[in-house]
C-alpha positions, 0 to 999 in steps of 0.5 A, a space after each residue: 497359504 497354509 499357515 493362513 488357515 491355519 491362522 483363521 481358527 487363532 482369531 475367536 470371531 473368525 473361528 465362531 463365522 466359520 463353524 456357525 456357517 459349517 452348521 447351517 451349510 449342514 443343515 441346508 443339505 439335510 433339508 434337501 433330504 427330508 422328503 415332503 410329507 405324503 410322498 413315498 420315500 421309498 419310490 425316490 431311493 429306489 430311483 435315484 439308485 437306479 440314477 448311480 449306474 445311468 449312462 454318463 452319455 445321457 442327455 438328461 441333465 439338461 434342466 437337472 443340471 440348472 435345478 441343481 444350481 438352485 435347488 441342490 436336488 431338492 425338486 428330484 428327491 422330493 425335499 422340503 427345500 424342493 423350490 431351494 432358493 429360485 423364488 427369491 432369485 427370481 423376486 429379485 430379478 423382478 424387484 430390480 427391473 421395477 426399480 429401474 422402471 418405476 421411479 418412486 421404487 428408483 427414489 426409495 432405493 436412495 433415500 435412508 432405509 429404503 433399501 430395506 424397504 425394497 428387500 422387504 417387498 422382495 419378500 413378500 414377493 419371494 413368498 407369493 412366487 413360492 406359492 404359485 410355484 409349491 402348488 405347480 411342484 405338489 401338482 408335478 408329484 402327482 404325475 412324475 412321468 411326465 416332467 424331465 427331472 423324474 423320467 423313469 420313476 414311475 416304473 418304482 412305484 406311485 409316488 404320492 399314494 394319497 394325493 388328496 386337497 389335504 395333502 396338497 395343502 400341506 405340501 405347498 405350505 412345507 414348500 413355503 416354509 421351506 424356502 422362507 427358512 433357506 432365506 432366513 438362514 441365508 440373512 444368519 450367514 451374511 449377518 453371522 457367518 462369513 460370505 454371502 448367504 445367498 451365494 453360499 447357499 448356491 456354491 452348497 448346492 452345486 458342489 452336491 453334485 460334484 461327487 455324482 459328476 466325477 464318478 460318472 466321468 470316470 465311467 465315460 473314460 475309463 469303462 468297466 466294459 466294452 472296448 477301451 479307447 487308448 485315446 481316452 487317458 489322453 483326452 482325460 488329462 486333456 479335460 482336467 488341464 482345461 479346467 485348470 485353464 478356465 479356473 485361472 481365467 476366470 479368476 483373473 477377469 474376476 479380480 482384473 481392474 481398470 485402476 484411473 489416476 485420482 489427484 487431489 489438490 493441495 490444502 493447506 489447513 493451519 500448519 499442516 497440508 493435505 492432498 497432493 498425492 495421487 491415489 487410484 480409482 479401481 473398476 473392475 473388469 467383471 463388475 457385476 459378478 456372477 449375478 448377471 449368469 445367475 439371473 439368466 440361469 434363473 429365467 431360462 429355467 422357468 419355462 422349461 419347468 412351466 410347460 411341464 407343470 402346466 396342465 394339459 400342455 406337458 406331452 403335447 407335440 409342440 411344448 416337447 420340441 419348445 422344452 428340447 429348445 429351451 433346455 440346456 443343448 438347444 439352440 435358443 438356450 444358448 441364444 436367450 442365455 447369451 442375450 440375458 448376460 449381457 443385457 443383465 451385465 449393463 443393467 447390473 451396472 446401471 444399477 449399482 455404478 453411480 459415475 454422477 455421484 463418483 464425479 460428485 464426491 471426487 469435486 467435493 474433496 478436490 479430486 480430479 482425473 489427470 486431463 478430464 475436467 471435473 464434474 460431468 465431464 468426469 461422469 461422462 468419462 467414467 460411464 465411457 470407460 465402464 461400459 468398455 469394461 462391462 463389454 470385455 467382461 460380459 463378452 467373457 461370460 457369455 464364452 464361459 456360458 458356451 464352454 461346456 457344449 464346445 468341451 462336449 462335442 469335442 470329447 463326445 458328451 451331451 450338453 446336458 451332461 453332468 459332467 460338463 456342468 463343472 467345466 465351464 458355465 453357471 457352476 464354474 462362475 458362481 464357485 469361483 466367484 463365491 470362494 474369492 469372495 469368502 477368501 477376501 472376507 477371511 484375508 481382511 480378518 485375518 488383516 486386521 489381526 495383524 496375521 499374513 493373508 493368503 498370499 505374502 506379496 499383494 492381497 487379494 483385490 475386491 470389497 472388503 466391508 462384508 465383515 462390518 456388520 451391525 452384529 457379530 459373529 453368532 453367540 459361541 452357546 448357539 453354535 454349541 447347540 447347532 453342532 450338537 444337534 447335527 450331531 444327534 442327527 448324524 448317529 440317527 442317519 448313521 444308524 437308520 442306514 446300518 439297520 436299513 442295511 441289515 434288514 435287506 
C-alpha cells in the first residue's frame, strides 16, 4: 500500500488531480474563516475560545454536530461559507422527489442532455433555498443568544454593531455567493480533481472537527482534576477498539455484493465464436451510498434551525421542547431519521437501478440468468433480489445512525457529544464511504499505468468511470498559481497571528 502512494505522484495526471484538489480543499477551509462583513470577528474568537475549555459532557453539539457535517463550521464562526453546501443537498433531495413525481421531469432524465437539464433546475433551485436561508442566517446574527449553535456568545460583546438593511443586504448576498462558489469548486474537483466534489467537501467539513473531538475525549477520560476513575483507560481502549470495528464493518457492507450468474449464448460470426462464457452481475449490498443518511441528516436539520430563526417562535415553550425532540438526543430524532433512510434507500434505488432496462440490454446480447426466463421474468427477478438487498443494507444504516447514542450511554456522554459524532453515525458513513470512493479512483489510475493498486491480491470493488471525463486533469500553470496564492496567504494568517500575539 505504501509503495502505491508512492506511486500516485510518478503518474503526471494523477499527481495534477491531487494538488489541484489539496488546493481547493485549502481554499473551502479558509472560506469557513473569513467572517461575514458586519460582524465583529473579535466577539466570535472570543468565544469560540471560550468553546476549547467547555465540558466534553455538554449536551450542546447536538444540532452543532449536524451543521458541522455541511458547514464545517461556518454558520458558528460567521463565514462566508456559512450556509456551506446544505441548499444544494436539500435542492437535490427536492429535484429527485419531482422527478419521481412528475413525469415530464421522469421523461427529461432519460432523454439525451437532460440530466443536465435537471442539474440546471437544481441550481437555480440551489440558489433560491440559499436565499431564503441567507436572510434567516443574517436575521439569527442579530440576535445570537437565542439560537443553539451560539448559546453564550452574547456575554463577549454585540455581535453585528450595525445591523442596518445595508447590511442585511450584503450579507445575504456574501452568503449567496458563497454557497454558489462552493458548488463551482465542487464541479472543478469532480471535473479536475479526484473524487466527488460534493463528498469531498462534506468528508472537509467533518474531518474539521476531528481535532476539537479528540481533545475533548482526552478530557473526558483522562481529567486534569477531580477524582480518576481507573476504569476510564480501560474503557478508552474499549471505545478506540469499537471504532476500529465499526469502520471494518462499514467498510465490508460498503464493498459487499450479490454477484448473479449472466451466461451468454454461443454465436458463431464468420470463423470465430463468441459468447459461451459465464460472467457475473455485481449488486452491492449498500447500493445507495451514503446519500440516503446524508439526505436525512439534511431534512432533520431544517426544522430545528427553522424554529430558531423564525421570529417570534425561537423561546417559546413549545418550539423548545419540539427543538429538544428534533435535535440530535430526542426521541423523534432518532425515529424521523430512522424512517428517512430507509425510505431514502428504496428511493435511491428506485431511482438509479433500472432492472427493465438491465433485462433488456442482457436479451439484446444473448445474456441470460441460469433458471430464470428472460425479459421481464429477469427484471422481476432482479428488483426481487435488490429490494432483499437494499433492506439488509438500509437495515445497517439505520444501526450505524444509532450507534452513537448507544456508545454514550454506555461510557456516560450526551448524545449530542462531539466526541460521538465519530464513533458512528452520519460522519463515520460519509468518510468511509468517500475515502473508498477517492481510493477506487486512484487505484484504477494507477491501473491503467500498469502500477499495483493498493492491494496485490484482488481490487477494490465499485465504479471506476468517475476518472473518464470530458476534460483532464486541471492546467499544471493553474495549479501553480492556486498553491502560490495559498501560500501568501498562509505567511499573512502566519503573521497577523504573531503580531496579534505580541500585542496581547
Amino acid at each position: 500500500m505504501i509503495s502505491a502512494f508512492a506511486n500516485t505522484w510518478k503518474i503526471p495526471e494523477l499527481r495534477d488531480r491531487i494538488l489541484f484538489t489539496l488546493a481547493l480543499i485549502v481554499i473551502i477551509r479558509l472560506g469557513v474563516h473569513i467572517t461575514l462583513p458586519g460582524v465583529d470577528a473579535t466577539v466570535i474568537k472570543a468565544w469560540l475560545d471560550s468553546l476549547k475549555a467547555a465540558d466534553p459532557k455538554s449536551p450542546t453539539g447536538g444540532i452543532t454536530a449536524l451543521l458541522t457535517v455541511f458547514s464545517g463550521g461556518g454558520l458558528q464562526k460567521a463565514g462566508i461559507f456559512a450556509l456551506g453546501i446544505m441548499p444544494y443537498i436539500s435542492a437535490s433531495i427536492m429535484v429527485q422527489l419531482m422527478t419521481a413525481v412528475i413525469p415530464k421531469l421522469s421523461v427529461l432524465a432519460r432523454e439525451d442532455g437532460g440530466r443536465q437539464k435537471i442539474t440546471q433546475y437544481t441550481r437555480y433551485i440551489t440558489i433560491l433555498i440559499a436565499i431564503v436561508q441567507g436572510v434567516f442566517a443574517a436575521m439569527s446574527l442579530n440576535n445570537p443568544e437565542q439560537i443553539p449553535y451560539m448559546s453564550g456568545i452574547e456575554k463577549f460583546g454585540k455581535l453585528v454593531p450595525d445591523p442596518s438593511y445595508t447590511w442585511m443586504g450584503m450579507t445575504v448576498l456574501t452568503i449567496v455567493a458563497g454557497t454558489v462558489l462552493l458548488l463551482w469548486i465542487a464541479d472543478q474537483i469532480t471535473e479536475k480533481g479526484i473524487g466527488n466534489g460534493t463528498s469531498i467537501i462534506i468528508t472537509v467539513n467533518i474531518i474539521s472537527a476531528l481535532p476539537g473531538a479528540l481533545i475533548q475525549a482526552w478530557k473526558f477520560f483522562v481529567p486534569s482534576q477531580g477524582v480518576v476513575n481507573p476504569f476510564n483507560a480501560i474503557w478508552m481502549v474499549v471505545m478506540i477498539a469499537l471504532l476500529l470495528v465499526v469502520i471494518a464493518a462499514t467498510i465490508s457492507i460498503t464493498q459487499a455484493q450479490r454477484r448473479i450468474a449472466v451466461q451468454y449464448a454461443k454465436r458463431v460470426v464468420g470463423r470465430k465464436q463468441f459468447g459461451g462464457q459465464t460472467q457475473y452481475l455485481p449488486l452491492k449490498v449498500n447500493y445507495a451510498g451514503v446519500m440516503p443518511i446524508i439526505f436525512a441528516s439534511a431534512v432533520l436539520s431544517l426544522p430545528p434551525l427553522m424554529l430558531q430563526w423564525i421570529p417570534g417562535i425561537s423561546g417559546q415553550p413549545w418550539a423548545v421542547k419540539l427543538y429538544g425532540q428534533l435535535s440530535e438526543g430526542g426521541m423523534w430524532f432518532y425515529i424521523l431519521g430512522g424512517i428517512g433512510i430507509f425510505l431514502f434507500s428504496y428511493f435511491w434505488v428506485a431511482m438509479m437501478f433500472q432492472p427493465s432496462q438491465i433485462a433488456e440490454d442482457l436479451k439484446r446480447n444473448g445474456g441470460y440468468i441460469p433458471g430464470v426466463r428472460p425479459g421481464k421474468p429477469t427484471a422481476d427477478f432482479l428488483d426481487f433480489t435488490m429490494t432483499r438487498l437494499t433492506f439488509a443494507g438500509a437495515f445497517f444504516m439505520v444501526a450505524l445512525f444509532v450507534l452513537p447514542v448507544v456508545t454514550g450511554h454506555l461510557v456516560g456522554l450526551p448524545p449530542g457529544s462531539l466526541v460521538l459524532q465519530f464513533f458512528g453515525g452520519t460522519s463515520l458513513l460519509i468518510m468511509v464511504g468517500v475515502v473508498l470512493d477517492v481510493m477506487r479512483q486512484v487505484e484504477t489510475q494507477l491501473l491503467q499505468k500498469h502500477y499495483d493498486g493498493f492491494l496485490r491480491k484482488g481490487k477494490l470493488k465499485g465504479r471506476y468511470d468517475r476518472l473518464n471525463q470530458n476534460s483532464g486533469a486541471a492546467p499544471r500553470t493553474a495549479i501553480v498559481y492556486l498553491w502560490t496564492v495559498i501560500a501568501i496567504l498562509i505567511v499573512i494568517g502566519i503573521t497577523a497571528y504573531i503580531y496579534n500575539s505580541s500585542a496581547h
